[in-house]
N, C-alpha and C positions, 0 to 999 in steps of 0.2 A: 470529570476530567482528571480530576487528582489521583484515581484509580489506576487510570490510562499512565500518566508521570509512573506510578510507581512499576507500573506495570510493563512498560518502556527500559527504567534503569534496570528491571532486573535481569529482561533477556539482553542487555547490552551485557553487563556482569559475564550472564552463562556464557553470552556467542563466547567475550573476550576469555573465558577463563578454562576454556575447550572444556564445559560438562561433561559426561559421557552421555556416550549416544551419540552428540549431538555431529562429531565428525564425517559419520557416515551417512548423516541421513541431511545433514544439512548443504545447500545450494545458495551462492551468491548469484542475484543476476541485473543484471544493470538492461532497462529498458528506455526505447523512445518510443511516445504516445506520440499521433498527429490524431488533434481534435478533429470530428467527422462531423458536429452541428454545432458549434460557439464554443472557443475556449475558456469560458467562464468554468474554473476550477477542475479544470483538465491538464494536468503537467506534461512536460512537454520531457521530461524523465523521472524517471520511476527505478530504486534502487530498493533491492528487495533481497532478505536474506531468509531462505527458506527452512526452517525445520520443521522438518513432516513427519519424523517421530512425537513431535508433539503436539500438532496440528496447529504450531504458528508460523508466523513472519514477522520478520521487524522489515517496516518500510523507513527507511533513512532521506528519502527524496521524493518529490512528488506535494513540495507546500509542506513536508512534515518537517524537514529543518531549518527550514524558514518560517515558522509559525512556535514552536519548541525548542529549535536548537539541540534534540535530542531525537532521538526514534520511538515508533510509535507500533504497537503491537498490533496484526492484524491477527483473526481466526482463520485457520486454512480449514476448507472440508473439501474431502478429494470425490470426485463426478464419475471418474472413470479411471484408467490403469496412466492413462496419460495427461488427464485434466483437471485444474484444482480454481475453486474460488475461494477467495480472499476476501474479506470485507473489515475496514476498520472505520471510524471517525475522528477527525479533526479539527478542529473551532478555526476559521477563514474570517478574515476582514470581510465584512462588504464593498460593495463598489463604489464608485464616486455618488450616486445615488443616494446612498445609503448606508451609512458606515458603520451600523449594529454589525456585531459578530454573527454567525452563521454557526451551527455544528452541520458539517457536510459528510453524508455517508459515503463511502468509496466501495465499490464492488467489480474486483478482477476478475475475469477467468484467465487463468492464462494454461497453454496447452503447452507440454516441455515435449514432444516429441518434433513439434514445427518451429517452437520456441516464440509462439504469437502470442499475447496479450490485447486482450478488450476491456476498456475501463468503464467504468459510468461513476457520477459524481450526480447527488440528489441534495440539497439542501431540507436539515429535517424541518419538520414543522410550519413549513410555507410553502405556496403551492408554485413550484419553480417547476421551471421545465425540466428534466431529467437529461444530462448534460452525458455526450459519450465520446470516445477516443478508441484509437486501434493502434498497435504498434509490432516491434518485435525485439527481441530481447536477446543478451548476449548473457553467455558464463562470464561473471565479474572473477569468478577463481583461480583462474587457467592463461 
């Protein structure tokens, strides 16, 4: 998790400090998820700052700055000319049940030509249901 913090401040750093590169190839986008089987670690918005010269994202919303208070690095790998998944983790409360921490995997596709996004959220190491969402996304830049 410590790696993640660090790894968090420093693309906050670059977005703020305009790197190069990063203007051209970087995309803000602000989304709404509507859970499709149990809201159980399905955000109900998803802020995400895209730099695809580097194959990251900082997700800023979605349980990350309410878990952090900071943003949290996701890996982008692009599928096609118009399609890119995202996948990061984040450490989650448990539920009333059960109030151990969770590290919960996240995995987007989201397609910027329709600007739709599909989540899923798996809790690692326990045999949880695999928890999904669908939504659609706006330019947060513009």
């Amino acid at each position: 998790m410590q790696a993640q913090f660090i790894s968090a401040a420093l693309a906050t750093i670059l977005s703020f400090a305009g790197a190069p590169g990063l203007s051209s190839a970087a995309e803000s986008l602000n989304c709404d998820v509507e859970p499709l089987a149990g809201s159980r670690h399905i955000p109900a918005k998803i802020t995400l700052h895209l730099q695809l010269d580097q194959n990251l994202a900082t997700v800023r919303r979605g349980g990350v700055m309410e878990t952090y208070e900071q943003a949290v690095l996701a890996d982008v790998k692009q599928r096609s000319a118009d399609s890119y998944v995202l996948e990061w983790v984040i450490q989650q409360q448990g539920d009333l049940g059960n109030q151990a921490t969770a590290d919960v995997q996240y995995r987007a596709v989201l397609n910027t030509r329709n600007m739709k996004i599909s989540v899923s959220a798996t809790e690692l190491g326990r045999n949880q249901v695999q928890r999904r969402g669908a939504g659609i996304c706006i330019d947060a830049g513009r």
